[in-house]
N, C-alpha and C positions, 0 to 999 in steps of 0.2 A: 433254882434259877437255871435257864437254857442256856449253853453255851452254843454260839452258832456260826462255823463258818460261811462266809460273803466271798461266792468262787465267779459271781458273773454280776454285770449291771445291765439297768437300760436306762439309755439317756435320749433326750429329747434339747436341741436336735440332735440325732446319734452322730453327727460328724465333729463335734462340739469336745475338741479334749481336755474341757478345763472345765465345764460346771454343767449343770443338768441332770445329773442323774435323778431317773421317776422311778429305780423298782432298783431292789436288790436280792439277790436268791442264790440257790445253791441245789443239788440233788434231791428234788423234789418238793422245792417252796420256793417262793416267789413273797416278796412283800413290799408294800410301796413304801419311798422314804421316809415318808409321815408315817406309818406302821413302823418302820424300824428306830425311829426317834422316839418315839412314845413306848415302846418294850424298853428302850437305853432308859430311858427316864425316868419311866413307873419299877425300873429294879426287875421285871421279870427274864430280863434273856440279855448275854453279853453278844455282842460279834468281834469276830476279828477275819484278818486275810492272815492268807499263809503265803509267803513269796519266797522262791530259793531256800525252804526250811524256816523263814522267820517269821514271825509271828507279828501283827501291827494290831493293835487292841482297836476297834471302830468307834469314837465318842461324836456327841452330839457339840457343834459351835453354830455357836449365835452368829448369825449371818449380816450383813448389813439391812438388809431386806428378811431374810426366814432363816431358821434352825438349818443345818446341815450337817451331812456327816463324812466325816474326814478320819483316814489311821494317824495313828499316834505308836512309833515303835524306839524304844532306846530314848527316850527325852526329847523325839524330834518329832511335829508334825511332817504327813508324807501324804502324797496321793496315790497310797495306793490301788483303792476302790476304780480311780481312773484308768490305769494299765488293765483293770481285769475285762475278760473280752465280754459281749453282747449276751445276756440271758436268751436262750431259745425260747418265743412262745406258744 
């Protein structure tokens, strides 16, 4: 299994700090949210963010509308994925 860190997003609309993210990636991958929901779910690749040293694990939440993905670090959901800055394309 992949372990993968998620160092940048891209959201639609980008000015939007609270939901949207279309793609998430890291030094040399890029993958769209539905690509990184479906690795978390079929067991092939884990993610996580790294902030100030700490680790937030990335799982898939059932959304009211669609699946999404959100950290989870020390027993608390977080939004990390949202602080990380704009994927270069």
């Amino acid at each position: 299994m992949a372990d993968m860190q998620i160092q940048c997003i891209n959201k639609d609309p980008r000015q939007n700090t609270h939901e949207g993210i279309t793609h998430v990636g890291g030094p040399g991958w890029r993958l769209t949210r539905q690509q990184a929901i479906d690795a978390i779910n079929n067991g092939s690749t884990t993610f996580y963010t790294l902030v100030a040293g700490r680790r937030a694990e990335v799982a898939v939440v059932q959304g009211t509308h669609a699946p999404y993905l959100r950290t989870h670090a020390d027993g608390t959901w977080t939004d990390n994925l949202l602080a990380l800055p704009e994927c270069r394309v």
